[in-house]
RODO-2510 file (C-alpha; in nm, 4 decimals, decimal comma):
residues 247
     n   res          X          Y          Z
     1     x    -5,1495    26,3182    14,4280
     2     x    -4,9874    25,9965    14,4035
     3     x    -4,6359    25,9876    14,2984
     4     x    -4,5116    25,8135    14,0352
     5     x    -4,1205    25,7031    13,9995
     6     x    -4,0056    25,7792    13,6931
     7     x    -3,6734    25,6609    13,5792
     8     x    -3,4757    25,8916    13,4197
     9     x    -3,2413    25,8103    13,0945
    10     x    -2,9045    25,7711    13,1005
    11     x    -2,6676    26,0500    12,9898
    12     x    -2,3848    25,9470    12,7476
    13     x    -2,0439    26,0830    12,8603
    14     x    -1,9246    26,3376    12,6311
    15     x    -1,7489    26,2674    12,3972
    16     x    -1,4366    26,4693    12,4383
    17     x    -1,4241    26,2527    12,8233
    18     x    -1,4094    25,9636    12,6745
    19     x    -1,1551    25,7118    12,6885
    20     x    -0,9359    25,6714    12,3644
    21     x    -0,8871    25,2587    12,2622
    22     x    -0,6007    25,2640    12,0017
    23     x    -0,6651    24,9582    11,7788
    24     x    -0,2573    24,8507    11,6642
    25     x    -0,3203    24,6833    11,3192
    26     x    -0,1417    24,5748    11,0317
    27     x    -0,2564    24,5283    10,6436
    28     x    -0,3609    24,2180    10,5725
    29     x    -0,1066    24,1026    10,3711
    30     x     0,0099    23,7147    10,3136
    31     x     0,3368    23,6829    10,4611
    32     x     0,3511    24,0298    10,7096
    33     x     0,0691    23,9026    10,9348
    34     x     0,0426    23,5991    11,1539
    35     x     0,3589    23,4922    11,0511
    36     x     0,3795    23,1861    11,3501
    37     x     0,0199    23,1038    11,2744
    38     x     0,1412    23,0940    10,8978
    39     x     0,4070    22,8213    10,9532
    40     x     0,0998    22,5853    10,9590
    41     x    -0,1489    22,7296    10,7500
    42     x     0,0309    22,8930    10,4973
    43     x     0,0846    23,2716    10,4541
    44     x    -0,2704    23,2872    10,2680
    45     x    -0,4396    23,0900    10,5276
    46     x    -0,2875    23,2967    10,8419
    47     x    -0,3893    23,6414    10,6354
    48     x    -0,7472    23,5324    10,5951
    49     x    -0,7477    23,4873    10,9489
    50     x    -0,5856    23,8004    11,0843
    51     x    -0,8899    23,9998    10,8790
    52     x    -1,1723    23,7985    10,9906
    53     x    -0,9867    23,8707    11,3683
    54     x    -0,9653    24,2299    11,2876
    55     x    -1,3313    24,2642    11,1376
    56     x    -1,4933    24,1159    11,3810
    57     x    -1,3158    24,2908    11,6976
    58     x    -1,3960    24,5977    11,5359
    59     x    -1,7327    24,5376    11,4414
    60     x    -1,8444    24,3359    11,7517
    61     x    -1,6561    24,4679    12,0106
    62     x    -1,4967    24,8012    11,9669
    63     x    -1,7922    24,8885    11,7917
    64     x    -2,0366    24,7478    12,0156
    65     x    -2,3914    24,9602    12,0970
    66     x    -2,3508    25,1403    12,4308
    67     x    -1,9749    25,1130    12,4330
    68     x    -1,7987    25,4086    12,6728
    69     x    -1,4693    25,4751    12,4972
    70     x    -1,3507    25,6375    12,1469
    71     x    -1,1891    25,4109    11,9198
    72     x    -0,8923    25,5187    11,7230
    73     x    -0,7278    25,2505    11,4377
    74     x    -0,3472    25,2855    11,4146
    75     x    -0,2263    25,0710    11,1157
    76     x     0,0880    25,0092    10,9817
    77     x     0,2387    24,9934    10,7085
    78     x     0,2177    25,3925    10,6986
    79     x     0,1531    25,3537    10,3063
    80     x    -0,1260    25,1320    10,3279
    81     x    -0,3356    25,4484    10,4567
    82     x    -0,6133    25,4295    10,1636
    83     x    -0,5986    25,0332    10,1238
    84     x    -0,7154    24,9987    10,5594
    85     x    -0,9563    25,2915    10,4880
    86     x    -1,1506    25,1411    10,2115
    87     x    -1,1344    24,7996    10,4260
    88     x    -1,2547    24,9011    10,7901
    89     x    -1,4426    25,2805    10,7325
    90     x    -1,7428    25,0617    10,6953
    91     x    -1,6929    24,8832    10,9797
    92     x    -1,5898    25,1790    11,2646
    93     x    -1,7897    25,4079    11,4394
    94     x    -1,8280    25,7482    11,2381
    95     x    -1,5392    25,9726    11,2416
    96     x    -1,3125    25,7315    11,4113
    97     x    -0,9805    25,8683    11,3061
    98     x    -0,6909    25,6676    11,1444
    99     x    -0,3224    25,7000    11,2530
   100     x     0,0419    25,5766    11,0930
   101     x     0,2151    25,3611    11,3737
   102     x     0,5460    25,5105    11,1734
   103     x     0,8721    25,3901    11,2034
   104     x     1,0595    25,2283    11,4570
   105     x     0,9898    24,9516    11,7493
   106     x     0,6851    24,9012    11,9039
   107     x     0,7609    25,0864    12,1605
   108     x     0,8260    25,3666    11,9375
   109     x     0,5051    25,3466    11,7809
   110     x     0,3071    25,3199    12,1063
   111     x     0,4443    25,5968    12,2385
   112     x     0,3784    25,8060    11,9023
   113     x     0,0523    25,6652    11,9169
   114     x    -0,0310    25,7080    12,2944
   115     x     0,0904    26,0829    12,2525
   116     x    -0,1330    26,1813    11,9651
   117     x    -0,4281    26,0623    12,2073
   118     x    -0,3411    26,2489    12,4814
   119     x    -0,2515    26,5694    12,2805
   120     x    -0,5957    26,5684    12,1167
   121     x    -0,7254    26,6064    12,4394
   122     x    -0,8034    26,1849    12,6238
   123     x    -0,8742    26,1752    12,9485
   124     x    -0,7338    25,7841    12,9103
   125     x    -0,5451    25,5742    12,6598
   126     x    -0,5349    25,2034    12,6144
   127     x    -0,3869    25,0150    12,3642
   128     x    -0,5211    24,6750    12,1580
   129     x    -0,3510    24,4498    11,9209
   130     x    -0,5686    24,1916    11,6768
   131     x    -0,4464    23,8844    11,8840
   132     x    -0,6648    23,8355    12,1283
   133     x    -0,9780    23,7547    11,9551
   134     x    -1,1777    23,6099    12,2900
   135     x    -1,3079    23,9067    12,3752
   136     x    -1,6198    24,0779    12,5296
   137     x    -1,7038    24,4102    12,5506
   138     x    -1,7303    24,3484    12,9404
   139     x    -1,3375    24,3537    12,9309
   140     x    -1,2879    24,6510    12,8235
   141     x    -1,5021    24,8618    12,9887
   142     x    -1,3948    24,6428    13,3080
   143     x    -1,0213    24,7617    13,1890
   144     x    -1,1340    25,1854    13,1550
   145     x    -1,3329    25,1425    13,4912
   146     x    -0,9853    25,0547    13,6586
   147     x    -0,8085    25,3309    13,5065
   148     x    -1,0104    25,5533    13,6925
   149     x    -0,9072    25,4712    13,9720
   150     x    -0,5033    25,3375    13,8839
   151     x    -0,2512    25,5006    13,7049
   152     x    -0,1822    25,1931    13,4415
   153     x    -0,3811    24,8786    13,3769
   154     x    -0,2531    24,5495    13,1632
   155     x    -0,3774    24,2374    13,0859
   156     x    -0,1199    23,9715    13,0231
   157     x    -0,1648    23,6832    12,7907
   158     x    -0,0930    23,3812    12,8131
   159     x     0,2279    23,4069    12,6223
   160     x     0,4026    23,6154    12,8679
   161     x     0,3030    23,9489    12,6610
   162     x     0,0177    24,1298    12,7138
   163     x    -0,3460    24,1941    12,5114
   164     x    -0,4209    24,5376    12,6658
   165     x    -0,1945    24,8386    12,7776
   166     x    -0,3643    25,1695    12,8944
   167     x    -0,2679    25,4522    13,1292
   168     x    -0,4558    25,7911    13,2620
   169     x    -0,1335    26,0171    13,1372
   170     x     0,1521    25,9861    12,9096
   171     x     0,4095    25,7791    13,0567
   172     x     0,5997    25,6561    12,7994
   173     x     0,9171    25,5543    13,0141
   174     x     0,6643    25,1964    13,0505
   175     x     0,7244    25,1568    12,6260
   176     x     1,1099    25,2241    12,6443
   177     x     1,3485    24,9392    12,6045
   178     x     1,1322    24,7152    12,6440
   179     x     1,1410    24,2850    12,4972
   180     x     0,8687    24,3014    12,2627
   181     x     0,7795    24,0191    12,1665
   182     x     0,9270    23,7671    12,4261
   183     x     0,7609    23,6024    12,7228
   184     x     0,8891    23,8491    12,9549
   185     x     0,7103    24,1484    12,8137
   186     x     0,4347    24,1786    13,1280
   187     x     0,6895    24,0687    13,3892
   188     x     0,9357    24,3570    13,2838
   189     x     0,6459    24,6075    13,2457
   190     x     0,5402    24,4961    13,6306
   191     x     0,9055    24,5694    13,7449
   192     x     0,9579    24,9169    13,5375
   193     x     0,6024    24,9870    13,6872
   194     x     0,7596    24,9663    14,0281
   195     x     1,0593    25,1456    13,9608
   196     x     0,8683    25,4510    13,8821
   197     x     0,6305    25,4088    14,1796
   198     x     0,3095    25,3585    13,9305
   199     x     0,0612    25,0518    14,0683
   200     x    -0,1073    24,8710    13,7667
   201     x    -0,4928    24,7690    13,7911
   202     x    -0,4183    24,4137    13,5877
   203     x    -0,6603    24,2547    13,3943
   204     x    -0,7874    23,9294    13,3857
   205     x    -0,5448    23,6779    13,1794
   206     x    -0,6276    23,5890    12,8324
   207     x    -0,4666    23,4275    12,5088
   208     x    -0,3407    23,5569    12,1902
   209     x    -0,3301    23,3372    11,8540
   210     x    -0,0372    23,2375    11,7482
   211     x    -0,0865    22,9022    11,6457
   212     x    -0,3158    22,6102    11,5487
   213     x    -0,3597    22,4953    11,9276
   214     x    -0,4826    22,8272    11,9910
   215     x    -0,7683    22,8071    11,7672
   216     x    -0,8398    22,4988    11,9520
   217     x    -0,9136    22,6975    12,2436
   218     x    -1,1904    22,9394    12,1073
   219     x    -1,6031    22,8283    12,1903
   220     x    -1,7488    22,6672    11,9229
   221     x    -1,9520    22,9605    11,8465
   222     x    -1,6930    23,1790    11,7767
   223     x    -1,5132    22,9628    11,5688
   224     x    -1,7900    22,9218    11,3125
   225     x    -1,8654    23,2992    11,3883
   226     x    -1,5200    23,3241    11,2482
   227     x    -1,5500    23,0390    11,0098
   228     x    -1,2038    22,9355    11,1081
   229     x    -1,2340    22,5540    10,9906
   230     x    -1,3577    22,6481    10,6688
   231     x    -1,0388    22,8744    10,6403
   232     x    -0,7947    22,5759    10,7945
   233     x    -0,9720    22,2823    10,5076
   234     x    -0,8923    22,5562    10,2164
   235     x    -0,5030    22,6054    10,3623
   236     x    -0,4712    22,1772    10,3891
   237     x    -0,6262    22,1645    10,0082
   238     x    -0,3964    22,4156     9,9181
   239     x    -0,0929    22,2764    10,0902
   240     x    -0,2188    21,9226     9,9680
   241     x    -0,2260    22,0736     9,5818
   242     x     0,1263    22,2017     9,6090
   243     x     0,2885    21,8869     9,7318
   244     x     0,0898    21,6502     9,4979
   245     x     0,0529    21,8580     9,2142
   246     x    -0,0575    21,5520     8,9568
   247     x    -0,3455    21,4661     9,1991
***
């Protein structure tokens, strides 16, 4: 009898090994998001941004088909629970669960985060913010292959901070007293790193968007995926209608 190769199907990893991805998001709300973005656009502007950002990472990314890893959103304010709900439920992966950052740095709040991952049983944690909109899914499963095989992976930015964060077990001396938000975020997280003998599988280097020139910098594709000029030509009418208000 002649034999016949049959290909067989591939198996999706359970879901209890699966990686955790911890989405760290804010409410959309003029004047809390985007805030360096804003100082061109206007707060109204910059917050019509930061959703578009936020719905399409998690619809076309996090949320792509085929994607190996369990999302998880953590928002903040903690009271804005219900609002984020009603805004991205629709847009996540059933039974994705939501999480308060709570209080404190963000250090604090990664590590609250990180440790509510681990102690509902992930193999792996990484952690996302809505910045880096230049994304494929590629990345991040490129990012949960290395942290297979590495104790940590990062990806810097551009900006000296980092888009990505993960680890294989709680670690959460790499979050402590830390300069969030300054351009020596990744440098200092390669040196603590060292200090407690953990190697870091880093990513490749990417951009967050902080300002106009960095919306300069996405394709052309995703920018009218995003319809980011039609956003920028409402914020210069409506800076243009405050400071000639006769006209």
């Amino acid at each position: 009898m002649e034999s016949t190769n049959i290909e067989e199907p591939a198996i999706a990893e359970p879901e209890a090994a699966l990686p955790w991805l911890i989405i760290m998001m804010k409410a959309p709300e003029p004047g809390r998001v985007k805030t360096r973005l804003a100082k061109s656009i206007g707060d109204r502007g910059a917050a019509q941004l930061y959703r578009r950002f936020v719905e399409y990472l998690l619809s076309e990314i996090i949320a792509a088909p085929g994607t190996q890893w369990r999302p998880m959103i953590a928002f903040a304010p903690d009271h804005a629970e219900a609002e984020i709900r009603a805004w991205l439920e629709p847009l996540a992966p059933e039974a994705t669960p939501f999480i308060a950052q709570g209080e404190g740095d963000l250090g604090c709040r990664l590590i609250r985060v990180f440790e509510t991952a681990f102690s509902q049983g992930a193999p792996a944690v990484a952690a996302l913010g809505t910045d880096c909109v230049a994304l494929k899914p590629e990345d991040l499963e490129r990012a949960f292959a290395d942290l297979r095989g590495a104790p940590l992976i990062m990806g810097e930015a551009e900006d000296g901070g980092y888009w990505i964060v993960g680890m294989n077990a709680m670690r959460s001396g790499i979050f402590e007293s830390m300069p969030w938000s300054e351009p020596t975020l990744a440098a200092r997280t390669r040196a603590k790193a060292s200090a407690l003998g953990l190697a870091i599988a880093e990513q490749p280097l990417n951009f967050d968007i902080d300002t106009v020139d960095d919306l300069a910098k996405l394709s052309l594709e995703l920018r009218a995926h995003l319809d980011i000029d039609r956003v920028l030509d409402d914020a210069a009418a409506e800076t243009r209608s405050r400071t000639n208000p006769d006209r």
